[in-house]
KOLFILUM-801029 format. One record per residue (C-alpha): residue number from 0; residue in one letter; x, z, y. Coordinates in pm, 1 decimal. Layout:
BEGIN
+-----+--------+----------+----------+----------+
: num : residu :        x :        z :        y :
+-----+--------+----------+----------+----------+
: NUM :      A :        X :        Z :        Y :
...
+-----+--------+----------+----------+----------+
% end
This chain:
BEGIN
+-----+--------+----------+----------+----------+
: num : residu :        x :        z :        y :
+-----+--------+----------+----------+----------+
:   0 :      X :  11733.5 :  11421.7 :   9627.9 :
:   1 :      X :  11995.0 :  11641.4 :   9802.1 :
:   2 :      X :  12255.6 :  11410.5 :   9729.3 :
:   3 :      X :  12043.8 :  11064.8 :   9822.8 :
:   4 :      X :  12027.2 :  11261.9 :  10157.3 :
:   5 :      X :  12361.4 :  11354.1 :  10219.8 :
:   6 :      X :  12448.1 :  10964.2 :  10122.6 :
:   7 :      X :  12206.5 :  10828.9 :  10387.7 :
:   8 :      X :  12345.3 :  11051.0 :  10644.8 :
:   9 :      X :  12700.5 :  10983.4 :  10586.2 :
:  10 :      X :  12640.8 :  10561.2 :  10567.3 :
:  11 :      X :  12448.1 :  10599.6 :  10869.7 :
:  12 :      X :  12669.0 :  10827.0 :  11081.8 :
:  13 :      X :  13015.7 :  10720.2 :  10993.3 :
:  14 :      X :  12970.2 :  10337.8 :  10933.5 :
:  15 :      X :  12875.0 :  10364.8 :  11284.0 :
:  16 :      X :  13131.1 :  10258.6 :  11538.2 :
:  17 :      X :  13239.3 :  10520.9 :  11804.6 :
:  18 :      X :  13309.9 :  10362.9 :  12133.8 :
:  19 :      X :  13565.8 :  10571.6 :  12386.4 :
:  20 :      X :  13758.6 :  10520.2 :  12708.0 :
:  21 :      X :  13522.8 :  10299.2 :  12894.8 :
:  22 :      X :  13481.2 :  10086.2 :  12572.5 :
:  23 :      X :  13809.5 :   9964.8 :  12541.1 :
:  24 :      X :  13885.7 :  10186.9 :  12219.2 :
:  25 :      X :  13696.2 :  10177.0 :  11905.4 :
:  26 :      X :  13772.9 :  10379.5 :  11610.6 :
:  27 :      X :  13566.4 :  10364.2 :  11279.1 :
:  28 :      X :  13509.1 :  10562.8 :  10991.9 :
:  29 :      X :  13656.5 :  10298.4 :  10756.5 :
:  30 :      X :  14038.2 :  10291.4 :  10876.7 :
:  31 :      X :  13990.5 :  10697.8 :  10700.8 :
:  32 :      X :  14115.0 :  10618.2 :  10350.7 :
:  33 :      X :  13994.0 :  10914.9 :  10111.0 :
:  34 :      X :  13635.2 :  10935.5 :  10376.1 :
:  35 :      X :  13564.6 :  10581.1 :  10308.8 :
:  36 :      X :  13608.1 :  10619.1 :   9874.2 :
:  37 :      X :  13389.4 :  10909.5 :   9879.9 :
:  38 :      X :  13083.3 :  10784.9 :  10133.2 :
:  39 :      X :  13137.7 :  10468.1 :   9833.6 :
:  40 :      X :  13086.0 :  10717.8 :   9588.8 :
:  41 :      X :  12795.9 :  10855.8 :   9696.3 :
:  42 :      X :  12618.3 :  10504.1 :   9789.0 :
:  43 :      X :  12681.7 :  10408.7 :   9448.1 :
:  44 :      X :  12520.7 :  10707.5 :   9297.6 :
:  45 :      X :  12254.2 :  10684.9 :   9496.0 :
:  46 :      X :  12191.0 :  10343.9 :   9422.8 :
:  47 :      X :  12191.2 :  10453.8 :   8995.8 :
:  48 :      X :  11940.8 :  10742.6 :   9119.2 :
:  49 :      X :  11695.6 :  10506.6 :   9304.3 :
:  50 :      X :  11718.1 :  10265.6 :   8966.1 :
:  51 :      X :  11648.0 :  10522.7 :   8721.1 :
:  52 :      X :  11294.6 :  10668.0 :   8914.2 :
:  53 :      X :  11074.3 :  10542.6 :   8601.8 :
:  54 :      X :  10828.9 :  10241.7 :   8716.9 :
:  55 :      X :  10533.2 :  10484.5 :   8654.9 :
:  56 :      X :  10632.7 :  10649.9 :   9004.2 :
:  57 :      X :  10674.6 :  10342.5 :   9143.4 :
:  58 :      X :  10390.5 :  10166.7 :   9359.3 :
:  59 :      X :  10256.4 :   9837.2 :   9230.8 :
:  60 :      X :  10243.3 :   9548.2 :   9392.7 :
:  61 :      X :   9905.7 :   9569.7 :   9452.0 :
:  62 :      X :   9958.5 :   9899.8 :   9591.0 :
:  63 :      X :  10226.8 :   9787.8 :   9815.0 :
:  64 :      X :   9983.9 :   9454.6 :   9931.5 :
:  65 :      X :   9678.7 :   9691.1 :  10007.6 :
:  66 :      X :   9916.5 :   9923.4 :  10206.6 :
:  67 :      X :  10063.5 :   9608.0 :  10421.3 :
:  68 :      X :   9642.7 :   9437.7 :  10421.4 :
:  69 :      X :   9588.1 :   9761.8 :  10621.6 :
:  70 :      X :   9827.2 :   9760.4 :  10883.2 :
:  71 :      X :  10111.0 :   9570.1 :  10902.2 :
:  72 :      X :  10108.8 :   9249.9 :  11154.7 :
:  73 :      X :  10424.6 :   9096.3 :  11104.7 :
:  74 :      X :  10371.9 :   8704.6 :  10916.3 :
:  75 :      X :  10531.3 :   8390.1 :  10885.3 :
:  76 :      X :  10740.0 :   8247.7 :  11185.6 :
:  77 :      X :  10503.4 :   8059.0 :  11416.6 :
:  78 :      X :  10188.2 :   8215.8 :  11280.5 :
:  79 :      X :  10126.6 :   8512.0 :  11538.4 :
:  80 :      X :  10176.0 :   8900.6 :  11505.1 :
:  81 :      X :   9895.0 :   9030.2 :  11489.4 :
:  82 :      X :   9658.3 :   9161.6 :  11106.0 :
:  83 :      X :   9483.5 :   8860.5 :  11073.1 :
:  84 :      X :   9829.1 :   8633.8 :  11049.6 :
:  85 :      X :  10003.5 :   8911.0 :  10823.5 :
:  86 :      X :   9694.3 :   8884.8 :  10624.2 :
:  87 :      X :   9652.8 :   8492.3 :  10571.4 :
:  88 :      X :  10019.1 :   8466.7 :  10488.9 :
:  89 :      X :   9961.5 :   8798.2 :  10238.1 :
:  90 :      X :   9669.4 :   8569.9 :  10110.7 :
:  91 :      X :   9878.3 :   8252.1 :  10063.3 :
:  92 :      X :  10157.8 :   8399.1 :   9900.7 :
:  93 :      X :   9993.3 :   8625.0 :   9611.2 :
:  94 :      X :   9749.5 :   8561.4 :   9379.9 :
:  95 :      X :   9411.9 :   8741.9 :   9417.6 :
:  96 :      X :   9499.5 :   8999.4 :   9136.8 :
:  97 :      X :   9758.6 :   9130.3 :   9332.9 :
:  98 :      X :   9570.3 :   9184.0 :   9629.9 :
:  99 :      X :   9188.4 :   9416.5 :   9694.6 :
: 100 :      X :   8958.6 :   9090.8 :   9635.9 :
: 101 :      X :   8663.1 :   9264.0 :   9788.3 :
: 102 :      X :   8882.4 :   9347.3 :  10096.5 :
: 103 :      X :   9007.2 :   9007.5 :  10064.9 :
: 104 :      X :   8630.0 :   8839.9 :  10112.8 :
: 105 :      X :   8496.3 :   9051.5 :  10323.2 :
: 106 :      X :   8746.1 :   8908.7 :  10594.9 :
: 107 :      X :   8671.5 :   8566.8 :  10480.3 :
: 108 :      X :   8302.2 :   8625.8 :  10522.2 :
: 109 :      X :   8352.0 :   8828.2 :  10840.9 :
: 110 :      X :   8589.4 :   8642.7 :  11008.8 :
: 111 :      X :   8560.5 :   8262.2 :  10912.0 :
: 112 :      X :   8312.8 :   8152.4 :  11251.4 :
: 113 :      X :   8542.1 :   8306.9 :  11460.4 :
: 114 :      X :   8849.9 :   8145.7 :  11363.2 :
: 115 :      X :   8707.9 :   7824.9 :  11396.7 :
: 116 :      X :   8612.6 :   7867.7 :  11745.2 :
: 117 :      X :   8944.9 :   8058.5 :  11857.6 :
: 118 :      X :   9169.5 :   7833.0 :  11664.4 :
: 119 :      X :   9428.5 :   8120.8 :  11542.1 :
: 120 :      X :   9807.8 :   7954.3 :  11484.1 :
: 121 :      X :   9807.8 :   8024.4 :  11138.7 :
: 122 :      X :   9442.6 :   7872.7 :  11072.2 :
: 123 :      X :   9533.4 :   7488.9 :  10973.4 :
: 124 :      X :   9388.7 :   7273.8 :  10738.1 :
: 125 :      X :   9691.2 :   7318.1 :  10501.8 :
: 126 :      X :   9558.9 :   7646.0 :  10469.3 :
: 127 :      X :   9234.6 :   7627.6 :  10473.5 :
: 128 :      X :   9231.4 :   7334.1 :  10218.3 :
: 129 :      X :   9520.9 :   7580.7 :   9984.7 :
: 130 :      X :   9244.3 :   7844.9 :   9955.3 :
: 131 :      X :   8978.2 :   7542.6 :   9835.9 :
: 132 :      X :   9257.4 :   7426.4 :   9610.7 :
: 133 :      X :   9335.2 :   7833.3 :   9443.3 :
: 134 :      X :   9172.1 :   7841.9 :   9100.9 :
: 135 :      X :   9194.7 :   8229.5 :   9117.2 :
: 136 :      X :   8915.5 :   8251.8 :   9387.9 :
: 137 :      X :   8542.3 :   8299.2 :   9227.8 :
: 138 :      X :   8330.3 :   8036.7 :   9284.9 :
: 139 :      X :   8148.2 :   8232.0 :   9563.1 :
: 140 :      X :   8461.3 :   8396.1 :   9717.9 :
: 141 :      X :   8475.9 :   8134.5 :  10024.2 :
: 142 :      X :   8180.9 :   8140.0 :  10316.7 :
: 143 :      X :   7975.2 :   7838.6 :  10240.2 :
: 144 :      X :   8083.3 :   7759.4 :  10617.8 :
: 145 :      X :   8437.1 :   7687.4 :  10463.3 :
: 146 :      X :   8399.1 :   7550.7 :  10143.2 :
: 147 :      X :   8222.6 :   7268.2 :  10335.4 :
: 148 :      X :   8441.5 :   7212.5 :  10595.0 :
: 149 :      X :   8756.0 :   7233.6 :  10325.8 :
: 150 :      X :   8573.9 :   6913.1 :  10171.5 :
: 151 :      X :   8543.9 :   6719.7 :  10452.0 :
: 152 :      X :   8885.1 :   6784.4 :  10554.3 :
: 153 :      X :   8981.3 :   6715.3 :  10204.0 :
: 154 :      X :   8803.1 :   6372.4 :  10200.8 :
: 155 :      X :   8946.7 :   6292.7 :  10539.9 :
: 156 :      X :   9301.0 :   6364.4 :  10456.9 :
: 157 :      X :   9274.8 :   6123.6 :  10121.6 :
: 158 :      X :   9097.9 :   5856.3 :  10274.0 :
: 159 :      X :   9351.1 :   5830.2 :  10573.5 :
: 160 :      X :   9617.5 :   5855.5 :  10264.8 :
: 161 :      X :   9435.1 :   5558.2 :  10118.6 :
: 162 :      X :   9479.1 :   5358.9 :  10440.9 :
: 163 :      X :   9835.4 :   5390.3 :  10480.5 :
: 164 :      X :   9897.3 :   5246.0 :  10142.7 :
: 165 :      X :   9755.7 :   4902.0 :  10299.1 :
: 166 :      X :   9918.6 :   4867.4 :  10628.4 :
: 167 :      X :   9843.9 :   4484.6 :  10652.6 :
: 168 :      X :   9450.3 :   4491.7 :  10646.5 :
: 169 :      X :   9291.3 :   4394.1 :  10917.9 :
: 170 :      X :   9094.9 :   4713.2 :  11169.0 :
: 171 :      X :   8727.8 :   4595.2 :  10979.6 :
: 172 :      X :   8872.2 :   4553.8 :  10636.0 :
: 173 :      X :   9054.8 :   4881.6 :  10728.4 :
: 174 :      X :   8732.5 :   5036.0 :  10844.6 :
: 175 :      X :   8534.6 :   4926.0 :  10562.5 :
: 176 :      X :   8824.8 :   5058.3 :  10279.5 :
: 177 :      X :   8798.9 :   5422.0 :  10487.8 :
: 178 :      X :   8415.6 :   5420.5 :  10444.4 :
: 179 :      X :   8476.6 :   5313.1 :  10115.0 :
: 180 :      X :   8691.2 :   5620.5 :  10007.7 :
: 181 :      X :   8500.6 :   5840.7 :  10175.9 :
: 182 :      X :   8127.9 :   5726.7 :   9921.1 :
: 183 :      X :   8392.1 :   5715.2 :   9601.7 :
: 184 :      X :   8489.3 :   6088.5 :   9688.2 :
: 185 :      X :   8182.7 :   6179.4 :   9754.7 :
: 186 :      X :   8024.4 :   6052.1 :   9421.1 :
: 187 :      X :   8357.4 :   6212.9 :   9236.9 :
: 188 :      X :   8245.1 :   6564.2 :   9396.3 :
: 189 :      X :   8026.3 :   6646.3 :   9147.7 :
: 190 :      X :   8318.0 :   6574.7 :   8836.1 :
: 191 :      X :   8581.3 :   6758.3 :   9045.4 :
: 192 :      X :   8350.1 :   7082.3 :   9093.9 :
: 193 :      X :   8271.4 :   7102.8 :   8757.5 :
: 194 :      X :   8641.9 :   7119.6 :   8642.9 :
: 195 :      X :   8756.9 :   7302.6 :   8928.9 :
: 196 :      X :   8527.5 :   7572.7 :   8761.4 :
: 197 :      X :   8640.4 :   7500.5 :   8424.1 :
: 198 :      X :   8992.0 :   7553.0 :   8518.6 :
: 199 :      X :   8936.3 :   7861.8 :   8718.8 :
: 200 :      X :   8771.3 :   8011.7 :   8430.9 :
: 201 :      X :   9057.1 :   7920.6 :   8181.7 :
: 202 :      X :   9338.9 :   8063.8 :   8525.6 :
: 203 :      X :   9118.4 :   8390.2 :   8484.4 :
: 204 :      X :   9122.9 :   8405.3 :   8107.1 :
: 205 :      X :   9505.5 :   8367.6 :   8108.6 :
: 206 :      X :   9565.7 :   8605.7 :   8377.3 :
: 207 :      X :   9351.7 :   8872.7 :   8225.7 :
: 208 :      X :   9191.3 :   9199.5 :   8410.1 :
: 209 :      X :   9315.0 :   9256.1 :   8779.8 :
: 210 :      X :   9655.7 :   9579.6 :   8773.3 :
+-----+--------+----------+----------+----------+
% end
């Protein structure tokens, strides 16, 4: 430990530029020849140190994700700094066993009316309509608030897909195709929520008890 110290303290002070005479002159620590092979010495050991801790002192990465759930607020560019953003990008980039579920749905629950009124950055239907897709969540993890307005959004998104893919209909036959899509995935609901659940319990099975 002494000697990860005296490593960090020599990197940080000497590979630091020293500025004199108004700025025009700067000398470094590197043009020293014999300083500059041992401050490498020392990062290098200190890099072997830091790779031999054994992984039973190390935190997991559930550890680490409950640590940043807490308090950090830094997220994905264009999504706000603020906990909520740093925890919907946490939530889109792990899987639930690497993350506190219960913590995990109890913001869900909490929180779900209020983002729809206040319309946070990072709340789009892409993400909204990624958590309806995860096969991790339990079938009750989602506010029934969301898992309805994930299928509409859903159905929306497909039956506008449908339309594009016959660009020369006229606006009724257009209209009537739309309204179409919309009653065939409404009847398919039914098939598609029975193996979304089948699937989710074979995910679980695979993935085995939470770390």
């Amino acid at each position: 430990m002494v000697l990860m110290s005296v490593g960090g303290i020599v990197s940080f002070y000497y590979c630091s530029e020293t500025m004199s005479d108004g700025g025009k002159t700067t000398e470094t620590f590197w043009k020293h020849e014999t300083l500059r092979y041992v401050a490498s010495a020392v990062f290098k050991t200190t890099s072997v140190q830091l790779m031999l801790i054994p992984s039973s002192l190390r935190p997991s990465r559930r550890q680490q994700n409950a640590a940043l759930w807490a308090s950090r607020k830094v997220s994905h560019a264009g999504w706000g700094d603020n906990l909520d953003s740093s925890r919907a990008a946490l939530l889109s980039s792990y899987a639930l066993r690497y993350l506190e579920s219960s913590d995990v749905k109890k913001w869900l629950h909490e929180n779900w009316s209020t983002w729809v009124r206040s319309s946070p950055l990072w709340f789009t239907a892409e993400w909204r309509m990624a958590l309806g897709a995860r096969l991790d969540f339990p079938a009750d993890f989602l506010p029934p608030k969301a898992v309805a307005r994930i299928k509409r959004e859903k159905e929306r998104r497909e039956a506008g897909e449908l339309l594009t893919r016959a660009p020369s209909l006229n606006n009724g036959a257009s209209e009537g195709l739309a309204a179409g899509a919309l009653l065939f995935h409404r009847a398919a609901s039914s098939f598609d929520e029975v193996s979304k659940g089948l699937a989710r319990q074979q995910s679980q099975l695979q993935l085995g008890p939470p770390c």
